[in-house]
N, CA and C atoms as a LAMMPS dump frame, in Angstrom:
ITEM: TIMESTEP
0
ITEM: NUMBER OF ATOMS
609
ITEM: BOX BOUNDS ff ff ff
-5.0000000000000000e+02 5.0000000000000000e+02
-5.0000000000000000e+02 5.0000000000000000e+02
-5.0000000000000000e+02 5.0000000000000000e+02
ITEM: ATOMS id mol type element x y z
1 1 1 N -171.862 -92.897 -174.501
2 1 2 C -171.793 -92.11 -175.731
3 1 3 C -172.052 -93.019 -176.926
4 2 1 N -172.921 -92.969 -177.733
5 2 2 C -173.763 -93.309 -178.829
6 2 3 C -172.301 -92.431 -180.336
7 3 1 N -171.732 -92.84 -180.864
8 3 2 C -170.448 -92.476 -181.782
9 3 3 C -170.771 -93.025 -183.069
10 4 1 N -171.159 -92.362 -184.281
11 4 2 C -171.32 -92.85 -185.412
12 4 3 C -169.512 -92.785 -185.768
13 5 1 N -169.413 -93.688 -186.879
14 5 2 C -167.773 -93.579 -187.842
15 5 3 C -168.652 -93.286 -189.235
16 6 1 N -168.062 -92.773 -190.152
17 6 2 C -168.751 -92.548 -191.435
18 6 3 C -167.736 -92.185 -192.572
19 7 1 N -166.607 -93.069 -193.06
20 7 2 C -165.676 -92.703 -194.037
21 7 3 C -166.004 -92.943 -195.536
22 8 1 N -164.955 -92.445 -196.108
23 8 2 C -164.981 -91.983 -197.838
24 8 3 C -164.49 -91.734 -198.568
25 9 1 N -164.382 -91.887 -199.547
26 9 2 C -163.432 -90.717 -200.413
27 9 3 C -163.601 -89.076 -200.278
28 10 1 N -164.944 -88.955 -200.145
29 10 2 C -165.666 -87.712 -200.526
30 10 3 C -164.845 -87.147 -201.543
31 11 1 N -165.05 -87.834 -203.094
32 11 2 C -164.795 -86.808 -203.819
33 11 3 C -165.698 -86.931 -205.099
34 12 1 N -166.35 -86.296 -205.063
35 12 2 C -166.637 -85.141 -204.227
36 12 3 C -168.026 -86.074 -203.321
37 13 1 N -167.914 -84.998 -202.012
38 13 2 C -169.402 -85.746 -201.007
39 13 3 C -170.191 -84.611 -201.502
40 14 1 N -171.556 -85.79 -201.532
41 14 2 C -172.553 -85.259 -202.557
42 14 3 C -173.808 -85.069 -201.132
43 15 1 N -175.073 -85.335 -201.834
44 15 2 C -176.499 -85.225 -200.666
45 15 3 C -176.801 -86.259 -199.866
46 16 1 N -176.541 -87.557 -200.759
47 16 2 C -176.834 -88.997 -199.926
48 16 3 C -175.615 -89.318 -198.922
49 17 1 N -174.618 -88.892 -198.756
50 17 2 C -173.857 -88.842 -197.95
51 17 3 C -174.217 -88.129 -196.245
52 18 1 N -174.741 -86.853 -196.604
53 18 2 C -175.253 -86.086 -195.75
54 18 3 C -176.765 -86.686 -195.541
55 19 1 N -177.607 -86.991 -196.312
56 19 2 C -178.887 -88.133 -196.073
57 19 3 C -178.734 -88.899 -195.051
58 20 1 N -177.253 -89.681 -195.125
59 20 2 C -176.857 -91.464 -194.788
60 20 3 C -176.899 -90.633 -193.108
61 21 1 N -176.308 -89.558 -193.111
62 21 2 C -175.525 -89.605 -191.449
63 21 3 C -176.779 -88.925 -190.987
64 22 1 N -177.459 -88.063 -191.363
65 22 2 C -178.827 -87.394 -190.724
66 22 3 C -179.797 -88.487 -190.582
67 23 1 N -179.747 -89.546 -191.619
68 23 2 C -180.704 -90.69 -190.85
69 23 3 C -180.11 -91.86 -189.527
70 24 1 N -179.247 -91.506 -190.088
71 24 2 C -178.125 -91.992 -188.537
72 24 3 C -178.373 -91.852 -187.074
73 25 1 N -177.791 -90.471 -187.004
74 25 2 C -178.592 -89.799 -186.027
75 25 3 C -179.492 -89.476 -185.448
76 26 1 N -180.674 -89.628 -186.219
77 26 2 C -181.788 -89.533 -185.736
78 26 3 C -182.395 -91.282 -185.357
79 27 1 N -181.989 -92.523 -185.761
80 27 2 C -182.6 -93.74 -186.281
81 27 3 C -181.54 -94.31 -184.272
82 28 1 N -180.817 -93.876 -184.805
83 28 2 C -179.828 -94.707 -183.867
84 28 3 C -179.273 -93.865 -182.811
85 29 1 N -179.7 -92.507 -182.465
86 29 2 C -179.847 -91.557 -181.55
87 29 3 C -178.123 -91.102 -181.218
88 30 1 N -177.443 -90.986 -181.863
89 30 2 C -175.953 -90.529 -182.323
90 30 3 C -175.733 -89.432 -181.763
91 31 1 N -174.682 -89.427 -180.333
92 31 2 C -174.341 -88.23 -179.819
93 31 3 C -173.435 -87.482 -180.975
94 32 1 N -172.741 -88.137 -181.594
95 32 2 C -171.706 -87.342 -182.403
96 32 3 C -171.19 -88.491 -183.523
97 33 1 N -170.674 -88.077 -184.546
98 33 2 C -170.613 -88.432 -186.135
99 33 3 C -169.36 -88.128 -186.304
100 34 1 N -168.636 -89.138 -186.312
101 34 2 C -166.981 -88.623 -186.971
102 34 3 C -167.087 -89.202 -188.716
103 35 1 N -166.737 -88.022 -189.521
104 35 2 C -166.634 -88.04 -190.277
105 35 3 C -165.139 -88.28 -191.071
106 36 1 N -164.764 -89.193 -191.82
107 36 2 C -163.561 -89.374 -191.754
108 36 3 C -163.205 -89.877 -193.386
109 37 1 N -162.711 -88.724 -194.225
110 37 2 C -162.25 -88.3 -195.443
111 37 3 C -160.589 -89.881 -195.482
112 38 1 N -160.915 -90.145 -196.647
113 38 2 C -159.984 -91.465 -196.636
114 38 3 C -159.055 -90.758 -197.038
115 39 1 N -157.177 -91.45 -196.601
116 39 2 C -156.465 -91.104 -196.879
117 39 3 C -155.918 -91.561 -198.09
118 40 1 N -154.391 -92.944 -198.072
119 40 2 C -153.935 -93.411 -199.188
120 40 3 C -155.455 -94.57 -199.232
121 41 1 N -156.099 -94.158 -200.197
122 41 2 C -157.202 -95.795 -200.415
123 41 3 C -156.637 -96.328 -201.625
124 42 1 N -156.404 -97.887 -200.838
125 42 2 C -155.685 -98.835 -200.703
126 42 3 C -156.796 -99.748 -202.27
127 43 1 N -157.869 -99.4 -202.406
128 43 2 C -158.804 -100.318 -202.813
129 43 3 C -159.217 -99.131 -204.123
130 44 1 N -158.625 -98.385 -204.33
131 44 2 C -159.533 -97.123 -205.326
132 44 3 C -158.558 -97.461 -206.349
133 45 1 N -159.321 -97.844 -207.733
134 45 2 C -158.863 -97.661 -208.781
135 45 3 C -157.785 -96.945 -209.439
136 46 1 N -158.446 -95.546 -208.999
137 46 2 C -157.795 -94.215 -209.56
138 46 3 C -157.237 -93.176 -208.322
139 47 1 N -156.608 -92.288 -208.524
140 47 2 C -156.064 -91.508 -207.807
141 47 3 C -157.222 -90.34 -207.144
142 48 1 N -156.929 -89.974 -205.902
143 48 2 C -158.201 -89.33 -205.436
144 48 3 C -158.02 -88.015 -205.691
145 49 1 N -158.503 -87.289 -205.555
146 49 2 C -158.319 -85.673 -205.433
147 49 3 C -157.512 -85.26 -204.311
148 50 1 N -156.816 -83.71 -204.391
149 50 2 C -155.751 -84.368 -203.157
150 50 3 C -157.008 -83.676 -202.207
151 51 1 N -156.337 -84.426 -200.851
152 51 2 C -156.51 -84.578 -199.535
153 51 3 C -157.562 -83.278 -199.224
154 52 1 N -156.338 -81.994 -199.509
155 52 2 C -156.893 -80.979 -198.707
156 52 3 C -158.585 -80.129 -199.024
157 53 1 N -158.576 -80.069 -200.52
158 53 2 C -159.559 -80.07 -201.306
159 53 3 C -160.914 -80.854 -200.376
160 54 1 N -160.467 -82.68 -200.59
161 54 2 C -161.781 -83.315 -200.105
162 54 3 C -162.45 -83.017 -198.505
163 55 1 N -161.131 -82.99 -197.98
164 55 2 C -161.615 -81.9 -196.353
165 55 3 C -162.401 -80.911 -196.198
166 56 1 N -161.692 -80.047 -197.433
167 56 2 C -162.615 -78.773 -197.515
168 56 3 C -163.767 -79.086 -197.864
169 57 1 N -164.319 -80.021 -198.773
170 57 2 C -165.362 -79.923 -199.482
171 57 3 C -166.415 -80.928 -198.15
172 58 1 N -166.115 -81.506 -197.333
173 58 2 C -166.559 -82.539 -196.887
174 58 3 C -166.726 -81.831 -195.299
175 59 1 N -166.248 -80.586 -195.117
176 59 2 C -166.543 -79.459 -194.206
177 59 3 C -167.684 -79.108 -194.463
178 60 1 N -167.741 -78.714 -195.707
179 60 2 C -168.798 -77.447 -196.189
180 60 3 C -170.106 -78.254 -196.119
181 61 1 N -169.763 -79.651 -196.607
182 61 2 C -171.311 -80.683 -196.389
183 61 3 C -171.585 -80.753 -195.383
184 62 1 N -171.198 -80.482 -194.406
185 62 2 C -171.847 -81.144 -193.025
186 62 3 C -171.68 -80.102 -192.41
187 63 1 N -171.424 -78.698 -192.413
188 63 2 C -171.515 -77.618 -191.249
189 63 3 C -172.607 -77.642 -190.766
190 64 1 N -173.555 -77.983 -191.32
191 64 2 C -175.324 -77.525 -190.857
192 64 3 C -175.586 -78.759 -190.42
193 65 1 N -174.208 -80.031 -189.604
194 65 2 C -175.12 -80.628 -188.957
195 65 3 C -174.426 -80.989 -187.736
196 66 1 N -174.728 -80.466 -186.641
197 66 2 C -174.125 -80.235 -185.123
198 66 3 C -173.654 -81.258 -184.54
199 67 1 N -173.837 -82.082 -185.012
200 67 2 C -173.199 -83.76 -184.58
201 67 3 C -172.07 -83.911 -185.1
202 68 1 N -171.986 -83.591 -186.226
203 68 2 C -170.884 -84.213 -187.067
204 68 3 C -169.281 -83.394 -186.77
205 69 1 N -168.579 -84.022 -186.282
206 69 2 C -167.317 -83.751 -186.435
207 69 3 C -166.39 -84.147 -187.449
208 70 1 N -165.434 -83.683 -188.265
209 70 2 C -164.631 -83.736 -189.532
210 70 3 C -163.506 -84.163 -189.081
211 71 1 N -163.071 -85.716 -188.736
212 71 2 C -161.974 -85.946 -188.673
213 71 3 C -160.917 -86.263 -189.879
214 72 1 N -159.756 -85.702 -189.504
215 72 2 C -158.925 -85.419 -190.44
216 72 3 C -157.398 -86.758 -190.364
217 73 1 N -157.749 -87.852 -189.397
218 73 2 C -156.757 -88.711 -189.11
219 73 3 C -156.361 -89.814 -190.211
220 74 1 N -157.522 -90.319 -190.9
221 74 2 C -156.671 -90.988 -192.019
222 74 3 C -156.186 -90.235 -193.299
223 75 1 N -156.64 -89.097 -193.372
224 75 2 C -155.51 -87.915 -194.2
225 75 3 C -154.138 -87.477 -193.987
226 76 1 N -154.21 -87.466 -192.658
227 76 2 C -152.251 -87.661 -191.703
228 76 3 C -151.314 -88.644 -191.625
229 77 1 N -152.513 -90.146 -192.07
230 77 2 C -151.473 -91.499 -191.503
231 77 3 C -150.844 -91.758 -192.901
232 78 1 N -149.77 -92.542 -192.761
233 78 2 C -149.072 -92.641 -193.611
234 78 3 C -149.021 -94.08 -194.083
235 79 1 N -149.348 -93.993 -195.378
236 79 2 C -149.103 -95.644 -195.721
237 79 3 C -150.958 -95.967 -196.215
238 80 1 N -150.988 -96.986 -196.7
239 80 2 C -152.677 -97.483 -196.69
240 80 3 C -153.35 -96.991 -195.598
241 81 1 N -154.647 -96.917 -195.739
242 81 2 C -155.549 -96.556 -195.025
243 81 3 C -157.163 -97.147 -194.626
244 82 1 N -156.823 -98.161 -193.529
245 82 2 C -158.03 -99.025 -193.27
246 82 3 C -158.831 -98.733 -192.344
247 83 1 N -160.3 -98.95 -192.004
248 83 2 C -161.226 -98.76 -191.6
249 83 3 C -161.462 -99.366 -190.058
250 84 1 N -160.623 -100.814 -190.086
251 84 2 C -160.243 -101.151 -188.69
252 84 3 C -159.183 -100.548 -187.917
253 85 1 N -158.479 -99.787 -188.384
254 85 2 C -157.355 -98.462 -187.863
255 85 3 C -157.756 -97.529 -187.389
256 86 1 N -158.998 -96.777 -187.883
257 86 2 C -159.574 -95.624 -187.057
258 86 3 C -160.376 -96.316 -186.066
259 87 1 N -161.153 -97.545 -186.79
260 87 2 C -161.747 -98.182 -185.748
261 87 3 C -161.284 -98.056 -183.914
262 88 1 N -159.796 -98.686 -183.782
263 88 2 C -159.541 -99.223 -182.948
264 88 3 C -158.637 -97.761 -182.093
265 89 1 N -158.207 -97.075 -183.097
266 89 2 C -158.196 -95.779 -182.455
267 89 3 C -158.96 -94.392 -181.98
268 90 1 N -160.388 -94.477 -182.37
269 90 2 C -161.599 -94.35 -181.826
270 90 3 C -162.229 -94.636 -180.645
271 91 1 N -161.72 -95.98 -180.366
272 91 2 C -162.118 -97.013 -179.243
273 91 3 C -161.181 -96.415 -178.083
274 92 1 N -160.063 -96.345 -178.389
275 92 2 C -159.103 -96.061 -177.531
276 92 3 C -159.249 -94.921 -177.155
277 93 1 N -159.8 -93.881 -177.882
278 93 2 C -159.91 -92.233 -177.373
279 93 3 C -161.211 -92.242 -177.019
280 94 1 N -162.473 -92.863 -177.029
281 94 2 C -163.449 -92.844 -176.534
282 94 3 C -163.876 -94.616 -176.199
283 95 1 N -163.404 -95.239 -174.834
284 95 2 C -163.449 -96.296 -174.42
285 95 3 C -164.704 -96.881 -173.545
286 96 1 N -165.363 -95.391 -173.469
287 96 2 C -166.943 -95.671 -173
288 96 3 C -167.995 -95.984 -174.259
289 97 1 N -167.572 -95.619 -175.219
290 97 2 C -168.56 -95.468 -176.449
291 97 3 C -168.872 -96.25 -177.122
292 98 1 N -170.073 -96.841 -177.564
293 98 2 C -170.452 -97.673 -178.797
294 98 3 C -170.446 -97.331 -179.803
295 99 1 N -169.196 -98.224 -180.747
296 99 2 C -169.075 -97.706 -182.175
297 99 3 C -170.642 -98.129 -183.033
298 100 1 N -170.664 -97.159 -183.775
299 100 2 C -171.566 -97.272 -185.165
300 100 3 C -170.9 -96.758 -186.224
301 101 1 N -170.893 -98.519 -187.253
302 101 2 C -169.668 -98.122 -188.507
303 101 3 C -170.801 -97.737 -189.477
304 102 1 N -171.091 -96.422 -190.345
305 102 2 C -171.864 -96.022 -190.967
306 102 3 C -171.367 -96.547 -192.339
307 103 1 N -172.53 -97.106 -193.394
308 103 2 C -172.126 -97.52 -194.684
309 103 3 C -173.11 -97.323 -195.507
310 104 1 N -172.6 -97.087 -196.963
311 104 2 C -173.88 -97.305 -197.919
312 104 3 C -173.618 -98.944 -198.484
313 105 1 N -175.022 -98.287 -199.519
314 105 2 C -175.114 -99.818 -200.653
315 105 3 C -173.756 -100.768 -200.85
316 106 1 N -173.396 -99.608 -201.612
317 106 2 C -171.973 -100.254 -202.506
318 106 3 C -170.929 -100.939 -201.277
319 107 1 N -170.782 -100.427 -200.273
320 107 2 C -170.169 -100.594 -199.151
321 107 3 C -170.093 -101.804 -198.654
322 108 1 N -171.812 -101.976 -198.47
323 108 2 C -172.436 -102.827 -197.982
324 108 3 C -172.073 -104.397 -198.404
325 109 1 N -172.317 -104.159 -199.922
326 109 2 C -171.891 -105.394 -201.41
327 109 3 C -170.239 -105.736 -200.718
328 110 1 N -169.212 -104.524 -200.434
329 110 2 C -167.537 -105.06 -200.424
330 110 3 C -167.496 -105.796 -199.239
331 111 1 N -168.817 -105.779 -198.373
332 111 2 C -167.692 -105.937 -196.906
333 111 3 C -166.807 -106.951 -196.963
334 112 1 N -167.189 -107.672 -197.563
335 112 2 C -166.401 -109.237 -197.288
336 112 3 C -164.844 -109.106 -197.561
337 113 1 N -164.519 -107.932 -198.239
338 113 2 C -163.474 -107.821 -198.963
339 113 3 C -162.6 -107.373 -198.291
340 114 1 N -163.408 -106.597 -196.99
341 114 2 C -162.591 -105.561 -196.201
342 114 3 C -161.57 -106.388 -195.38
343 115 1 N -160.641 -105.415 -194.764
344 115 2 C -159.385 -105.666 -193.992
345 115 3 C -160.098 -105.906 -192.596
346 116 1 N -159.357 -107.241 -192.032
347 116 2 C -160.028 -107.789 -191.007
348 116 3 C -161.431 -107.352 -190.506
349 117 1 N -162.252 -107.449 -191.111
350 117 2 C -163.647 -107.097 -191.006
351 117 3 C -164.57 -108.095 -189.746
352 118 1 N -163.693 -109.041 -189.485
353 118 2 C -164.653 -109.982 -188.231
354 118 3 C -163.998 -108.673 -186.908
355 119 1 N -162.818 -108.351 -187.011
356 119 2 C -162.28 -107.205 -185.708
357 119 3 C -163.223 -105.81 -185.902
358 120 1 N -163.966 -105.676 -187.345
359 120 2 C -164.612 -104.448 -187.528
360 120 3 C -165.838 -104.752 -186.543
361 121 1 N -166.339 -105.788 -186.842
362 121 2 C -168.211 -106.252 -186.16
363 121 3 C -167.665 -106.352 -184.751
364 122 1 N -166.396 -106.904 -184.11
365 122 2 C -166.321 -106.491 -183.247
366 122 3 C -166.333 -105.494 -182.469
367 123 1 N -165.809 -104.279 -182.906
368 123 2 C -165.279 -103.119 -182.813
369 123 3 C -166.808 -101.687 -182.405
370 124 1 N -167.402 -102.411 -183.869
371 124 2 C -168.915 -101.613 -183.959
372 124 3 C -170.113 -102.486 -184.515
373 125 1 N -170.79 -101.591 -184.219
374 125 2 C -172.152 -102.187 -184.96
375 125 3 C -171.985 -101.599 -185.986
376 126 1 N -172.374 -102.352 -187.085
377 126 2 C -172.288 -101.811 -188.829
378 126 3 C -174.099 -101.932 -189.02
379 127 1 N -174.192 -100.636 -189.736
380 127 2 C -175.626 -99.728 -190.215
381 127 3 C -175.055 -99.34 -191.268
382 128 1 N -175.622 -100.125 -192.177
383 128 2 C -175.818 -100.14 -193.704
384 128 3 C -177.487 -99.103 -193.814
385 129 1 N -177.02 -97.999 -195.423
386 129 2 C -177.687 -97.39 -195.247
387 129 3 C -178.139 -97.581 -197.046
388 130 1 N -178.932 -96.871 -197.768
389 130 2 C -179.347 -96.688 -198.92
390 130 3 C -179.46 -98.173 -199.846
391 131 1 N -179.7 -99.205 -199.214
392 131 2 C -180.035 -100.159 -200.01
393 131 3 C -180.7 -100.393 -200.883
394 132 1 N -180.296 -100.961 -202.158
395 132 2 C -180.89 -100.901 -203.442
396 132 3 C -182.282 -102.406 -203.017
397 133 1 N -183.065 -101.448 -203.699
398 133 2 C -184.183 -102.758 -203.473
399 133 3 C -184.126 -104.554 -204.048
400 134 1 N -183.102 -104.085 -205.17
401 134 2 C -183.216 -105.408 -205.772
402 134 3 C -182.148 -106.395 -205.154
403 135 1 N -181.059 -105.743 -204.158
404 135 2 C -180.194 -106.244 -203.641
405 135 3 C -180.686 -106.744 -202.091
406 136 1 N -180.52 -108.11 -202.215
407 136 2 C -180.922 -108.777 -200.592
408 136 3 C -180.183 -108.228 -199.699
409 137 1 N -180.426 -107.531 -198.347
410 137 2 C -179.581 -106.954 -197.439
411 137 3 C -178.897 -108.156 -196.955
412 138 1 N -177.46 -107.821 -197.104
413 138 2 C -176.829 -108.913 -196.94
414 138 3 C -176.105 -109.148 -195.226
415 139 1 N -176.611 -110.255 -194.762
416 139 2 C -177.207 -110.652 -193.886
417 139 3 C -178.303 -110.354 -192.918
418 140 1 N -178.704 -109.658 -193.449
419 140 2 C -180.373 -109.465 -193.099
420 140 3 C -181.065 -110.543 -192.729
421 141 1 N -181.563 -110.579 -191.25
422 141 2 C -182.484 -112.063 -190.92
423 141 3 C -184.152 -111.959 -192.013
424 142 1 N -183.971 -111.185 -192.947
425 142 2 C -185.143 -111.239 -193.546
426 142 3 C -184.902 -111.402 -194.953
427 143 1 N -183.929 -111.684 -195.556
428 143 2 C -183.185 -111.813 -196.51
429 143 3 C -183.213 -113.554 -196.818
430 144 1 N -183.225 -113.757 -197.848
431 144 2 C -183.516 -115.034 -198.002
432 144 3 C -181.917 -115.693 -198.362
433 145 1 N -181.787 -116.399 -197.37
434 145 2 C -180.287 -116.928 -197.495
435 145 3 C -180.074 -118.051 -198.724
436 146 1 N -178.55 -118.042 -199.206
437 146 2 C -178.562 -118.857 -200.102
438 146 3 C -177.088 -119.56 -199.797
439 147 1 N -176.833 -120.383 -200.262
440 147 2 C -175.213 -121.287 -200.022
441 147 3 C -174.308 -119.896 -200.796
442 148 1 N -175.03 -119.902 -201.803
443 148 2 C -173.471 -118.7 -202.104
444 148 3 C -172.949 -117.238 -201.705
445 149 1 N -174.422 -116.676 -200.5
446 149 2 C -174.416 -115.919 -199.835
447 149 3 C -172.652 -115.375 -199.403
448 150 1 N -172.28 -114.058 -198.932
449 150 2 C -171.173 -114.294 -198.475
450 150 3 C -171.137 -113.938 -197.116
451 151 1 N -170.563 -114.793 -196.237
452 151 2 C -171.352 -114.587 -194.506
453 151 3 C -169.525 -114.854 -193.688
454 152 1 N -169.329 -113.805 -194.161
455 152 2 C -167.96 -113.829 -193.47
456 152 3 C -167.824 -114.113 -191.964
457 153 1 N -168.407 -113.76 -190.9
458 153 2 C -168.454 -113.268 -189.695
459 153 3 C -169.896 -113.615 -189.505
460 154 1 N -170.146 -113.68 -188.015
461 154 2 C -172.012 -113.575 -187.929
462 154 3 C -171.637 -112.141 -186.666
463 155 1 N -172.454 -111.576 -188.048
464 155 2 C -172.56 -109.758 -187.568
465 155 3 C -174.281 -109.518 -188.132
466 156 1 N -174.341 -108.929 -186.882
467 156 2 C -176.058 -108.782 -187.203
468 156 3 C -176.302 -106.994 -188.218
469 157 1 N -176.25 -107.133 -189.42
470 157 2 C -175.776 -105.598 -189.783
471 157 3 C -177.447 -104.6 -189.815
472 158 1 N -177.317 -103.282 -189.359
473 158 2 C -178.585 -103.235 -188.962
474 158 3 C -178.819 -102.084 -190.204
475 159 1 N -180.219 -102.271 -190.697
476 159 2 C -180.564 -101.526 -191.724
477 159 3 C -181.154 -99.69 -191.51
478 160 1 N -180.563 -98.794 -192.012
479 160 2 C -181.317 -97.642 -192.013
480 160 3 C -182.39 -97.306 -192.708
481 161 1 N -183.193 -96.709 -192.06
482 161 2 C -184.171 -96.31 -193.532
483 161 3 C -184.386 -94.997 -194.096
484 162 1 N -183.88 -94.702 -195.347
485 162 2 C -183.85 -94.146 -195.686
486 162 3 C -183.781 -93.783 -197.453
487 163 1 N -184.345 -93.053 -197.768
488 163 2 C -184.86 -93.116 -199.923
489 163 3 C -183.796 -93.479 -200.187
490 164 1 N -183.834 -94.307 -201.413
491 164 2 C -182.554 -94.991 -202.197
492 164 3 C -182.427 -93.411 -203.044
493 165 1 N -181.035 -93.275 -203.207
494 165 2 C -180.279 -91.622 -203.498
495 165 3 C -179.342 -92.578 -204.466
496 166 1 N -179.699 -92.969 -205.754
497 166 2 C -178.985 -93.775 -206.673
498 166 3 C -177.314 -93.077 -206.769
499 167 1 N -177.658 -91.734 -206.785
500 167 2 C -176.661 -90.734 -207.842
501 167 3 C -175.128 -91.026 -206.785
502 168 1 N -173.98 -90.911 -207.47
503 168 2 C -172.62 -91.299 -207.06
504 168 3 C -172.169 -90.409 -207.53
505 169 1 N -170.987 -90.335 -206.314
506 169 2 C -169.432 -89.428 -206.445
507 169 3 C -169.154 -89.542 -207.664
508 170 1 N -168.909 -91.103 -208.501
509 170 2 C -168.377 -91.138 -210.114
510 170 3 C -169.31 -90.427 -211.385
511 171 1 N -170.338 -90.255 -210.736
512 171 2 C -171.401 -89.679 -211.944
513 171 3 C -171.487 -88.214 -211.676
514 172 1 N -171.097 -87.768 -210.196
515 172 2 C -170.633 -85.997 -210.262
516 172 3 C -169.563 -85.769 -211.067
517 173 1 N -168.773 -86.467 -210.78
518 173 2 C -167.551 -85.979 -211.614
519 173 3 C -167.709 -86.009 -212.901
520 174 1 N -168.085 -87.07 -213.454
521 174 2 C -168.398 -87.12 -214.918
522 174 3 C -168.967 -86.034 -215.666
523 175 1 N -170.061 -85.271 -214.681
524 175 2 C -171.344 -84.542 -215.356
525 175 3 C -170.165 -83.141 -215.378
526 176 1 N -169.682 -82.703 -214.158
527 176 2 C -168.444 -82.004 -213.735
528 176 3 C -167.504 -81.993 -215.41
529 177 1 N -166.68 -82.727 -215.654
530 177 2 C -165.785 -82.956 -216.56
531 177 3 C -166.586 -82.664 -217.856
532 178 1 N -167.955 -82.784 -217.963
533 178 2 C -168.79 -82.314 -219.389
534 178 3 C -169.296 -81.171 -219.476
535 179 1 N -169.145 -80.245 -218.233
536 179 2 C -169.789 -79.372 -218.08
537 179 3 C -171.383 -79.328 -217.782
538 180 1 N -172.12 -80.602 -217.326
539 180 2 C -173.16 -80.538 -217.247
540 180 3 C -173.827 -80.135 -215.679
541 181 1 N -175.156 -79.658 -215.251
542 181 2 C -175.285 -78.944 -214.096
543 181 3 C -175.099 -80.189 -213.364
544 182 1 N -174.806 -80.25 -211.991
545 182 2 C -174.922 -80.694 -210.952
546 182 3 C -175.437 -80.028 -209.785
547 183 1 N -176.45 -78.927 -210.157
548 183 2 C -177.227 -78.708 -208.749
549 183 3 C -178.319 -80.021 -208.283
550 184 1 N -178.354 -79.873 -206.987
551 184 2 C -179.169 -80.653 -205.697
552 184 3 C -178.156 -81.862 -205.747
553 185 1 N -177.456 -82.452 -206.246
554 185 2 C -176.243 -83.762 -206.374
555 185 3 C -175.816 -83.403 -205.417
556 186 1 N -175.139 -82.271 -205.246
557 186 2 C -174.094 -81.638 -203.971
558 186 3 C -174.879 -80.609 -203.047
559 187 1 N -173.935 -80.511 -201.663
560 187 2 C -174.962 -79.099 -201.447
561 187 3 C -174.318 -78.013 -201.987
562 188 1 N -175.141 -77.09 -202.088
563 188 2 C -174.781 -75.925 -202.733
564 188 3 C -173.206 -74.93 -202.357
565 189 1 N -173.118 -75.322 -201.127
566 189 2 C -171.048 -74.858 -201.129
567 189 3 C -169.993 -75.899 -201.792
568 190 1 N -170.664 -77.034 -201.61
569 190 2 C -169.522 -77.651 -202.441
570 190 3 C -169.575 -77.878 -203.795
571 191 1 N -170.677 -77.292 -204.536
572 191 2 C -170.797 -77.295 -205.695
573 191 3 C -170.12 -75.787 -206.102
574 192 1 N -170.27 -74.685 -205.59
575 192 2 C -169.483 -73.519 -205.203
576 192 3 C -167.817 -73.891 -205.431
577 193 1 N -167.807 -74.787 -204.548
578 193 2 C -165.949 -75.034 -203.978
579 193 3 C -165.529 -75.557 -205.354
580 194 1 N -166.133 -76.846 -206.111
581 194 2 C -165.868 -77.306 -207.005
582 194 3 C -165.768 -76.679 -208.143
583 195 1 N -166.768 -75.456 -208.456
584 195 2 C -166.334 -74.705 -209.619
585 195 3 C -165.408 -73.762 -209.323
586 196 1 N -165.371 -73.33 -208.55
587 196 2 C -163.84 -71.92 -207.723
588 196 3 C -162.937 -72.729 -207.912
589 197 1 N -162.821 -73.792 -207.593
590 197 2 C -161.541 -74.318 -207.468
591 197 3 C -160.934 -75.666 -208.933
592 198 1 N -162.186 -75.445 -209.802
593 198 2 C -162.138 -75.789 -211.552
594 198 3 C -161.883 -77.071 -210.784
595 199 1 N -162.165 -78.155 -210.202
596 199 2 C -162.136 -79.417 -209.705
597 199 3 C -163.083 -80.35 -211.116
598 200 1 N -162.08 -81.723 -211.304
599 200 2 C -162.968 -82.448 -211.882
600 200 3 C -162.949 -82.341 -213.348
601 201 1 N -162.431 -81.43 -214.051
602 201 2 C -162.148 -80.654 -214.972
603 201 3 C -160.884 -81.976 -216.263
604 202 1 N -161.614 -82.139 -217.154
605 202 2 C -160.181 -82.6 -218.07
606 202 3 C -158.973 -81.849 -218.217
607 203 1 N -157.523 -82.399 -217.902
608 203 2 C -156.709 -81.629 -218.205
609 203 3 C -156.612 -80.802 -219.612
């Protein structure tokens, strides 16, 4: 079994999200896509939207894609919420399977930062997706190495291809909070969910 991982805030999950995992699947031949809405994040500035909301909304993105399953486990656990935790409980419920840790750009830039991240490359193969052109894929054997490089681990991280989708969760919300449109940003139910449910909105 071929197992993408693919976590987030999703708040809100927009098109390049749903982009990242459809080129997934098809690039790296992905029996199934766990999708996995972050719980307490440990690393987020600001407070997330609650829980149940980003589930919902992070349903509605991915119904139309038959792979993807919506796991709901780091929304249940209690306490911080790390990426080598579902990891290793993934592994354990599917012990035949090769992990694939799905990531974007920005993702891509923290790894070093992440919580035991040499047990992550163990765990899965990491597929970095939407890379900004001006940014060297970092550790990319085609990437021109430098001493200040940051090479935590030697993890071979494998590139997707797929259109750079600049637009971010922080710039929906923003446009959201001004009242400005956000059609094609989102798909069209969760842009639905978000105005029904006045999400994003200044108090």
């Amino acid at each position: 079994m071929r197992l993408g991982v693919f976590g987030g805030a999703f708040d809100p999950p927009h098109t390049a999200h749903v982009a990242l995992v459809q080129a997934a699947i098809a690039q790296l031949q992905l029996d199934q896509v766990r999708v996995l809405p972050t719980g307490q994040a440990w690393h987020k500035p600001r407070a997330l939207s609650d829980g149940a909301d980003r589930l919902a909304m992070t349903r509605l993105s991915f119904a139309q894609v038959p792979q993807v399953v919506v796991d709901e486990r780091e929304l249940q656990r209690q306490g911080p919420s790390y990426t080598v935790d579902s990891l290793r409980e993934l592994k354990a419920q599917f012990p035949q399977a090769q992990l694939f840790l799905l990531i974007g750009d920005d993702q891509r830039r923290s790894l070093p930062s992440w919580r035991q991240i040499e047990e992550i490359a163990r765990l899965a193969i990491i597929c970095a997706a939407g890379r900004d052109g001006a940014v060297p894929a970092w550790r990319d054997s085609s990437a021109e190495t430098s001493a200040t490089a940051p090479q935590p681990f030697d993890a071979r991280i494998q590139t997707l291809s797929m259109p750079l989708m600049p637009h971010s969760a922080t710039d929906i919300r923003a446009l959201v909070a001004t009242d400005r449109n956000i059609e094609g940003l989102v798909p069209p139910a969760v842009e639905r969910y978000i105005h029904e449910h006045h999400l994003y909105r200044p108090h």
